[in-house]
N, CA, C and O atoms as a Maestro MAE file, in Angstrom:
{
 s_m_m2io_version
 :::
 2.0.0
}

f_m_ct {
 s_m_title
 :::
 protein
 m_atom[220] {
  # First column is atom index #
  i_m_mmod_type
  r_m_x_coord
  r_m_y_coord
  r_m_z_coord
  i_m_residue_number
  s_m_chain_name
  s_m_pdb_residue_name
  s_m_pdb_atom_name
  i_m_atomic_number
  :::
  1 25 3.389 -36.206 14.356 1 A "UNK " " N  " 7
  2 3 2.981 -36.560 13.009 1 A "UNK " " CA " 6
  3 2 2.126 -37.830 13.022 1 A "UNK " " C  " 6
  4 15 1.122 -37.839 12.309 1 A "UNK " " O  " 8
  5 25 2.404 -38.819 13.705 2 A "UNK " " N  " 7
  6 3 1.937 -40.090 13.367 2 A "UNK " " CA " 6
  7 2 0.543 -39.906 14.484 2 A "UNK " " C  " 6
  8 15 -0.128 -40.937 14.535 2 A "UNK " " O  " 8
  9 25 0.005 -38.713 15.402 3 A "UNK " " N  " 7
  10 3 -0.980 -39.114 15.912 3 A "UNK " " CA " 6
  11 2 -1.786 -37.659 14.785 3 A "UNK " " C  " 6
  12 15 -2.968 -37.342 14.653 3 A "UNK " " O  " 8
  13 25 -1.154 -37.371 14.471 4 A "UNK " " N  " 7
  14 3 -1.818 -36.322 13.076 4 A "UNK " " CA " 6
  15 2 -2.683 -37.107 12.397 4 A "UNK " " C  " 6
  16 15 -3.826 -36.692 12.200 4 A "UNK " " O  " 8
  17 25 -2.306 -38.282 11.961 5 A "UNK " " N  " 7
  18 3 -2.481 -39.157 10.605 5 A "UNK " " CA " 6
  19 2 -2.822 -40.286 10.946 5 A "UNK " " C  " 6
  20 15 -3.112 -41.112 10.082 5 A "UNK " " O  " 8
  21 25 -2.875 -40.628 12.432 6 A "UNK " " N  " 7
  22 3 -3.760 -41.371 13.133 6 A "UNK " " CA " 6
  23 2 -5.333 -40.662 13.338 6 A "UNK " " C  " 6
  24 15 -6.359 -41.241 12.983 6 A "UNK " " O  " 8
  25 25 -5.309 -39.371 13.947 7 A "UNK " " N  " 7
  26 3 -6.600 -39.209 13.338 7 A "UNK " " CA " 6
  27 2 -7.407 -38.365 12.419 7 A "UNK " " C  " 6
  28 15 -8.449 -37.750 12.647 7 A "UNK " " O  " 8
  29 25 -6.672 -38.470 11.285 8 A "UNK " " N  " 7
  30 3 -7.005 -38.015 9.620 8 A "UNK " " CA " 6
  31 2 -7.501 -39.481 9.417 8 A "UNK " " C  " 6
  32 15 -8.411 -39.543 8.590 8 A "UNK " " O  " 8
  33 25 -7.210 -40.427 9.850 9 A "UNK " " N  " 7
  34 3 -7.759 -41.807 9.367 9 A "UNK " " CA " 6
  35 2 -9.162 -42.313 10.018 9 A "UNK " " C  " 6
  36 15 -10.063 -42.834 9.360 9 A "UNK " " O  " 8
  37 25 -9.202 -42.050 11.560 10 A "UNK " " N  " 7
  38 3 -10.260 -41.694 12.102 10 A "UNK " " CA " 6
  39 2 -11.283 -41.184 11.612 10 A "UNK " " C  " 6
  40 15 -12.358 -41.726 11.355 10 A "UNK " " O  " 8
  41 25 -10.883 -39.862 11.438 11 A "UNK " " N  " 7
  42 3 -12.071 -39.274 11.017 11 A "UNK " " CA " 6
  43 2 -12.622 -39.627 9.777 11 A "UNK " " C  " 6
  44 15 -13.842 -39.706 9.629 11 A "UNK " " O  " 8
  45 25 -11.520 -39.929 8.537 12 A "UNK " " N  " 7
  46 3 -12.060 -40.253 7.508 12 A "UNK " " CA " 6
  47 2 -12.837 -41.698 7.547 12 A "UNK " " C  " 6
  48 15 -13.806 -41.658 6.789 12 A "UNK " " O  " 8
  49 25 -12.681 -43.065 8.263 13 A "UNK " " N  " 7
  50 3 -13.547 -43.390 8.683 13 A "UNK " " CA " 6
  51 2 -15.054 -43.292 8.809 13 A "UNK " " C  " 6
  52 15 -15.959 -43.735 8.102 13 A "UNK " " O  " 8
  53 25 -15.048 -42.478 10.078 14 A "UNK " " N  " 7
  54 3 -15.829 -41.993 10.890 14 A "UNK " " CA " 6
  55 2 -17.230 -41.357 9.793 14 A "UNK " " C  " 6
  56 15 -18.405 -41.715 9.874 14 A "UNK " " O  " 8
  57 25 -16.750 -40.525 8.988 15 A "UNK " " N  " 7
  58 3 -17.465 -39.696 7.711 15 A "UNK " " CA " 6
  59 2 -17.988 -40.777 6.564 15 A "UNK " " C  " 6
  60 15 -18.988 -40.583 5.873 15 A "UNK " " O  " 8
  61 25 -16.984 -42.158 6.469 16 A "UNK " " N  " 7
  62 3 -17.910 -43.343 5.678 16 A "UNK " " CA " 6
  63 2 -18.510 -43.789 6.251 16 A "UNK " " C  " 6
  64 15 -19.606 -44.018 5.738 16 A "UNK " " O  " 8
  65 25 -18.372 -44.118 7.265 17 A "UNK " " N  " 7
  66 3 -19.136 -44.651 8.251 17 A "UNK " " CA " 6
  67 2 -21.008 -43.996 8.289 17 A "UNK " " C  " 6
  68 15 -22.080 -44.601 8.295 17 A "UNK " " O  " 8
  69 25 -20.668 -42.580 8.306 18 A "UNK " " N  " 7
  70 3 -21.994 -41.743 8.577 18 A "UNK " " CA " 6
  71 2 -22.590 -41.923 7.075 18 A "UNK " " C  " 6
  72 15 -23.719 -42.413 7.090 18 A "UNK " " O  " 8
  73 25 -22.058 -41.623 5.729 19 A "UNK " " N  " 7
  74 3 -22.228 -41.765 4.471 19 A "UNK " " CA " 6
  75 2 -23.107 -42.837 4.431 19 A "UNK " " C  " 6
  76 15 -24.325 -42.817 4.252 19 A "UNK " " O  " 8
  77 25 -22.150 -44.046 4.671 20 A "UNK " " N  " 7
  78 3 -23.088 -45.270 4.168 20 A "UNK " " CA " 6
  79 2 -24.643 -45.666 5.138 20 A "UNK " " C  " 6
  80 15 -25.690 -46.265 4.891 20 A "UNK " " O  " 8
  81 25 -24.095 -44.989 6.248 21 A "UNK " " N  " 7
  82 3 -25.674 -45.404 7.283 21 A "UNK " " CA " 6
  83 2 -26.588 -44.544 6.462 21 A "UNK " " C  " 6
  84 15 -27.568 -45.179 6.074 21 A "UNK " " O  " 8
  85 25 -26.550 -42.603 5.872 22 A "UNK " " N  " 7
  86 3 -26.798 -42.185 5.044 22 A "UNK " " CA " 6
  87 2 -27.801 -42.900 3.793 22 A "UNK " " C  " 6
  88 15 -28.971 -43.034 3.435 22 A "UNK " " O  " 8
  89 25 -26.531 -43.204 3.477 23 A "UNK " " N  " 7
  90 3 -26.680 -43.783 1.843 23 A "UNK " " CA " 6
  91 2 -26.661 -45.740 2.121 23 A "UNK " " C  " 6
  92 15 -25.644 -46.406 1.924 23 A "UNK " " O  " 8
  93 25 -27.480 -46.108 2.411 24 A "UNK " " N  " 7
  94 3 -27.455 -47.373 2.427 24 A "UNK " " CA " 6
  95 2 -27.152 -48.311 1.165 24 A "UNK " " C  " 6
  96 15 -26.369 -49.240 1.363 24 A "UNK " " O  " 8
  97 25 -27.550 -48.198 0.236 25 A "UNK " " N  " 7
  98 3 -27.559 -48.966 -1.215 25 A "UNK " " CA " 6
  99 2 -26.619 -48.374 -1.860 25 A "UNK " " C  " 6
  100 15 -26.425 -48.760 -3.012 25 A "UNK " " O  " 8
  101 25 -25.878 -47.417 -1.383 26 A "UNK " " N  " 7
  102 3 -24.870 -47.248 -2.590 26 A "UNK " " CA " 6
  103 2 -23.518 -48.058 -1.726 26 A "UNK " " C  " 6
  104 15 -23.269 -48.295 -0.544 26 A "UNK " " O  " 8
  105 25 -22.677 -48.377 -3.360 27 A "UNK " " N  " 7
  106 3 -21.605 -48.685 -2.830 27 A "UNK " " CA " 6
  107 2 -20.214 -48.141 -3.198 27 A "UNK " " C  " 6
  108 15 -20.453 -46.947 -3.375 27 A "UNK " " O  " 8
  109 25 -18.918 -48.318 -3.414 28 A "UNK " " N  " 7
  110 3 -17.991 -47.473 -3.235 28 A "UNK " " CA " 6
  111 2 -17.585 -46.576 -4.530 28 A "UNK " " C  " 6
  112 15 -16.758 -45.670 -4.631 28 A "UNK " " O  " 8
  113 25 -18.401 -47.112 -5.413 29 A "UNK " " N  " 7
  114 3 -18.266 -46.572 -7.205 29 A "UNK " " CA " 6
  115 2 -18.943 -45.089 -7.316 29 A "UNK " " C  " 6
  116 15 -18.449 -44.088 -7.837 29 A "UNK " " O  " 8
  117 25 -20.117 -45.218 -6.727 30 A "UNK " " N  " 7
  118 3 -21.198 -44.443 -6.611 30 A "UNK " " CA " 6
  119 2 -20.414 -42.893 -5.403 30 A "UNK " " C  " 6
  120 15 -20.597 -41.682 -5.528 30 A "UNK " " O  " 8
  121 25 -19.598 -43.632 -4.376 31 A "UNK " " N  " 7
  122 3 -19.444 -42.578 -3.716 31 A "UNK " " CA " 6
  123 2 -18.310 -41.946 -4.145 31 A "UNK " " C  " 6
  124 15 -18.199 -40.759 -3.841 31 A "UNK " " O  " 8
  125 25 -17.361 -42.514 -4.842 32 A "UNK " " N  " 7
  126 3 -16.253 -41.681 -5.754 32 A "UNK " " CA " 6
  127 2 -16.727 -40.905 -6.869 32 A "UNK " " C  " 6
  128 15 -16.417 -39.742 -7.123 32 A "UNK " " O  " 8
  129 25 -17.493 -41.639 -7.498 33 A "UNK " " N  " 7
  130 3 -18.413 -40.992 -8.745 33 A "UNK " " CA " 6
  131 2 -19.096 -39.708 -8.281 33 A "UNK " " C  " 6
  132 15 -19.565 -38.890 -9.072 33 A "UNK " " O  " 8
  133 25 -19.123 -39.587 -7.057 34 A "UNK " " N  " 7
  134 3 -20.749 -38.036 -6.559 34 A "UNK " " CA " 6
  135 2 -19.650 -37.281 -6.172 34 A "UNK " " C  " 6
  136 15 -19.664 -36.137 -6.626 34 A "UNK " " O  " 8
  137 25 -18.363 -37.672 -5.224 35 A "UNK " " N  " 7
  138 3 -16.943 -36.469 -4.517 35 A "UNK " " CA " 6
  139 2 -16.221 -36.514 -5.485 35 A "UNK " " C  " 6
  140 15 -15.531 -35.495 -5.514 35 A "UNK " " O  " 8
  141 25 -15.888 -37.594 -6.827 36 A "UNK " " N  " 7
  142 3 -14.813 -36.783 -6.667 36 A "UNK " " CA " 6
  143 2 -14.760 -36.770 -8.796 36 A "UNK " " C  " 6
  144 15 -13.751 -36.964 -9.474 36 A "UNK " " O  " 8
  145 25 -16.087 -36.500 -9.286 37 A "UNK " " N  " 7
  146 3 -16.120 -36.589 -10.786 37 A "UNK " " CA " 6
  147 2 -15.637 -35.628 -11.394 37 A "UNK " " C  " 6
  148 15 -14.776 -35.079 -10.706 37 A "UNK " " O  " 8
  149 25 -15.821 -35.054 -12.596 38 A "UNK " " N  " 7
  150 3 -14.857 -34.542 -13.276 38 A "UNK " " CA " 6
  151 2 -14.973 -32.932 -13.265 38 A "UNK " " C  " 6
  152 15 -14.273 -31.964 -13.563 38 A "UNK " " O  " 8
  153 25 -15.806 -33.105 -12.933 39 A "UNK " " N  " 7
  154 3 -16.775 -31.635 -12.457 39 A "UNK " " CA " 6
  155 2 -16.363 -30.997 -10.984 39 A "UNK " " C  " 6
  156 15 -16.515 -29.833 -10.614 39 A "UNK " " O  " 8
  157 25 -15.891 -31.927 -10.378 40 A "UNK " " N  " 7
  158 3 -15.317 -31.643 -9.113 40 A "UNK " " CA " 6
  159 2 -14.595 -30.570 -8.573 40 A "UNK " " C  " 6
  160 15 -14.537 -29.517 -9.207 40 A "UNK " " O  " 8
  161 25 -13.922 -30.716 -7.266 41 A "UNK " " N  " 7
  162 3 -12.563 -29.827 -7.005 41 A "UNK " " CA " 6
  163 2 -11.871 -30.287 -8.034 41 A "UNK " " C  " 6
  164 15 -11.966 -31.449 -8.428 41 A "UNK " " O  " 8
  165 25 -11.049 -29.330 -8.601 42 A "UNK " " N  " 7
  166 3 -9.687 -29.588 -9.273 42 A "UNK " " CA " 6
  167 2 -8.917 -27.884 -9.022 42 A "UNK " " C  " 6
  168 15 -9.601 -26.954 -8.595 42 A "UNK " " O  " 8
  169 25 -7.485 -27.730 -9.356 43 A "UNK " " N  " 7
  170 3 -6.626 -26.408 -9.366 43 A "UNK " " CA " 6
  171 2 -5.889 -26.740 -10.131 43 A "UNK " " C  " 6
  172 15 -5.001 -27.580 -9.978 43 A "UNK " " O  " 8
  173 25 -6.245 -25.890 -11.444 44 A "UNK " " N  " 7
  174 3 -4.791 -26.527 -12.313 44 A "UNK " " CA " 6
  175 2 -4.648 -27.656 -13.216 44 A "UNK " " C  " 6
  176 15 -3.660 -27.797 -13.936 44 A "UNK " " O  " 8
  177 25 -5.555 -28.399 -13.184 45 A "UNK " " N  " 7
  178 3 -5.805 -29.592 -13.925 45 A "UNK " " CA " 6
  179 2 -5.394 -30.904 -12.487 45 A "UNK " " C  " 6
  180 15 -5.504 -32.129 -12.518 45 A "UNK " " O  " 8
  181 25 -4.962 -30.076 -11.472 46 A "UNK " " N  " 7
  182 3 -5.309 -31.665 -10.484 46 A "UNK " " CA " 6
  183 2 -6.519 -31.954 -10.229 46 A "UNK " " C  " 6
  184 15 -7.454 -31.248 -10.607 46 A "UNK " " O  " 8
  185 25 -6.692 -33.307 -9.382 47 A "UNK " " N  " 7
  186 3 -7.856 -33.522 -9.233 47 A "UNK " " CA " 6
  187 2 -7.412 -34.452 -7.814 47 A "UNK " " C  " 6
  188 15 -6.671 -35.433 -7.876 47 A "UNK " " O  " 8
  189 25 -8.070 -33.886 -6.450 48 A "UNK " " N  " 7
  190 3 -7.403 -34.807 -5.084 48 A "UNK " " CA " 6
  191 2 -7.491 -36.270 -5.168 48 A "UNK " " C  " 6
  192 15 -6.667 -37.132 -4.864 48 A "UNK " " O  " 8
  193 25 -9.019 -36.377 -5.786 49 A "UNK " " N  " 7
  194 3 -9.042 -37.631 -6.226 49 A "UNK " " CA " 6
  195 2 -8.594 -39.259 -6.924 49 A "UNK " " C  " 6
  196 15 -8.896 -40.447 -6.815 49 A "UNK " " O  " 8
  197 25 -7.447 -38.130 -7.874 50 A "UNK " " N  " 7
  198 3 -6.477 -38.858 -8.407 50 A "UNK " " CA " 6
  199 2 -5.176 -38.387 -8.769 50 A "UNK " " C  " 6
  200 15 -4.836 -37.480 -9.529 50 A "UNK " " O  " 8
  201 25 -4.477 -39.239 -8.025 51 A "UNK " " N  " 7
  202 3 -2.876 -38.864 -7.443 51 A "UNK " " CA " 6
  203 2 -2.729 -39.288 -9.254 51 A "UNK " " C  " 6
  204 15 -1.748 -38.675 -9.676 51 A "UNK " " O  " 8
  205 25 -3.127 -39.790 -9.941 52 A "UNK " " N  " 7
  206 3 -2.077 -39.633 -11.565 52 A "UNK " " CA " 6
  207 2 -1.891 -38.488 -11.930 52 A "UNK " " C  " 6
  208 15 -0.927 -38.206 -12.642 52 A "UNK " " O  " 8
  209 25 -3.060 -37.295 -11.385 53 A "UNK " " N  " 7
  210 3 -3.153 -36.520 -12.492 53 A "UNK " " CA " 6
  211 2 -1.691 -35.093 -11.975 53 A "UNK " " C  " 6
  212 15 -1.409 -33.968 -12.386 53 A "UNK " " O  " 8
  213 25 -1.197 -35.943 -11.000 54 A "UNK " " N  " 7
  214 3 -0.250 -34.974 -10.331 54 A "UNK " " CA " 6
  215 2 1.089 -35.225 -10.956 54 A "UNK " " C  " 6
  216 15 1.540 -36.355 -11.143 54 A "UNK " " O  " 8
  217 25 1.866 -33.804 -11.351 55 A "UNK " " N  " 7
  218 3 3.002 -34.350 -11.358 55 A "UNK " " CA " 6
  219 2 4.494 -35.269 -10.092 55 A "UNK " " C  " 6
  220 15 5.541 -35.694 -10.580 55 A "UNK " " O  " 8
  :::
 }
 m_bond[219] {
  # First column is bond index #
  i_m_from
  i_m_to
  i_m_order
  :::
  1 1 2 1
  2 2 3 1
  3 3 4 2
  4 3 5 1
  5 5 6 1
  6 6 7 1
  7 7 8 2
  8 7 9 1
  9 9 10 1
  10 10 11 1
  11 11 12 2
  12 11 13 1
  13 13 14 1
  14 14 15 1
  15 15 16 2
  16 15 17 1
  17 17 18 1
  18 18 19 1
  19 19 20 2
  20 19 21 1
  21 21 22 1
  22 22 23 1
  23 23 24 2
  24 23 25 1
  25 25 26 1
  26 26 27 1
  27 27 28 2
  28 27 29 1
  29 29 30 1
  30 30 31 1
  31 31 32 2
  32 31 33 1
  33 33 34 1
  34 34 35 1
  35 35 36 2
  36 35 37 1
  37 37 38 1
  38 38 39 1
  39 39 40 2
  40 39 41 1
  41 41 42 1
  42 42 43 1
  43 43 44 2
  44 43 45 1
  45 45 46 1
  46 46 47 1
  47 47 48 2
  48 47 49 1
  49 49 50 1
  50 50 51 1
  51 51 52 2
  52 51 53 1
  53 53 54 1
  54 54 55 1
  55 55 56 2
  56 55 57 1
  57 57 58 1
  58 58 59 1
  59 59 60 2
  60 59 61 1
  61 61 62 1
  62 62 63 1
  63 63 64 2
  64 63 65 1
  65 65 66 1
  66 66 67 1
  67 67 68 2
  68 67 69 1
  69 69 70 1
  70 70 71 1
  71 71 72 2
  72 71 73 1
  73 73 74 1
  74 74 75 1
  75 75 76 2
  76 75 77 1
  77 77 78 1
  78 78 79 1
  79 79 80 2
  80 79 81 1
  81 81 82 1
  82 82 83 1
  83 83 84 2
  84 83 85 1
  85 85 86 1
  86 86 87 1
  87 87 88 2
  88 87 89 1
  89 89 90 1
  90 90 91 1
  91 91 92 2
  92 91 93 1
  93 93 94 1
  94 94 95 1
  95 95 96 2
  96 95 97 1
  97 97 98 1
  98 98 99 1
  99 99 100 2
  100 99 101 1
  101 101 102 1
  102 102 103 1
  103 103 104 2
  104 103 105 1
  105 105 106 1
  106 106 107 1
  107 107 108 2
  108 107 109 1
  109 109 110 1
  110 110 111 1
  111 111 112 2
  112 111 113 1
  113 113 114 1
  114 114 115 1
  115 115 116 2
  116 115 117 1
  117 117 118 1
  118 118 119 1
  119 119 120 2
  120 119 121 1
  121 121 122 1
  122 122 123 1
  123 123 124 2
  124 123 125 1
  125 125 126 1
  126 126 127 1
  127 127 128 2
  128 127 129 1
  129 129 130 1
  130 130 131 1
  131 131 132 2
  132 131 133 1
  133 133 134 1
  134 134 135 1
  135 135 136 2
  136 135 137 1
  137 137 138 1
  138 138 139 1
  139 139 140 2
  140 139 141 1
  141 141 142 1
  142 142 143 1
  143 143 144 2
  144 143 145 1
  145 145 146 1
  146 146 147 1
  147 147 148 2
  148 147 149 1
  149 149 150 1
  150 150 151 1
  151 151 152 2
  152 151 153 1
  153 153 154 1
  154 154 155 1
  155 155 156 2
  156 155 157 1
  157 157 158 1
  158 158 159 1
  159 159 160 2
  160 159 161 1
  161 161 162 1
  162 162 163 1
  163 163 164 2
  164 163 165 1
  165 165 166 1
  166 166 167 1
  167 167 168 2
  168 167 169 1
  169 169 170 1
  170 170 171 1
  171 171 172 2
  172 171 173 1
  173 173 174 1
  174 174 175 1
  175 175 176 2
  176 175 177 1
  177 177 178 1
  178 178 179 1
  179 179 180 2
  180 179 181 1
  181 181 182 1
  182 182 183 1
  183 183 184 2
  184 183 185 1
  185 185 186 1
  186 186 187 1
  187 187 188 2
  188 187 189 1
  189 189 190 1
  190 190 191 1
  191 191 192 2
  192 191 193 1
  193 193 194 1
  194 194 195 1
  195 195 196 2
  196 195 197 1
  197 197 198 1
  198 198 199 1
  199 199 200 2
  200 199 201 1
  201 201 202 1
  202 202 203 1
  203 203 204 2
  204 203 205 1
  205 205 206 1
  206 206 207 1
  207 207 208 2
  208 207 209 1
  209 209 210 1
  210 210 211 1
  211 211 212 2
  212 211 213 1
  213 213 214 1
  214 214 215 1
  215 215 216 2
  216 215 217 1
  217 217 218 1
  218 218 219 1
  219 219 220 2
  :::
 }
}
């Protein structure tokens, strides 16, 4: 488990990492705002983005 989630952290990293070399001028508002807006994934009325909207 803990080298599971050792590299789920990695990689997620790894993917901002590529984003921002990407996207130089944006900053972290901008990249929540484009993955994860309201228009987004959702099932059900969740949204991964935001753990409130979970029961």
């Amino acid at each position: 488990m803990k080298r599971t989630l050792h590299y789920l952290t990695y990689t997620w990293w790894r993917v901002m990492r590529w984003l921002r070399a990407k996207h130089p001028k944006a900053n972290w508002k901008w990249f929540t705002e484009r993955s994860c807006g309201k228009d987004k994934i959702s099932a059900a009325g969740v949204v991964p983005c935001r753990p409130d909207s979970m029961r």
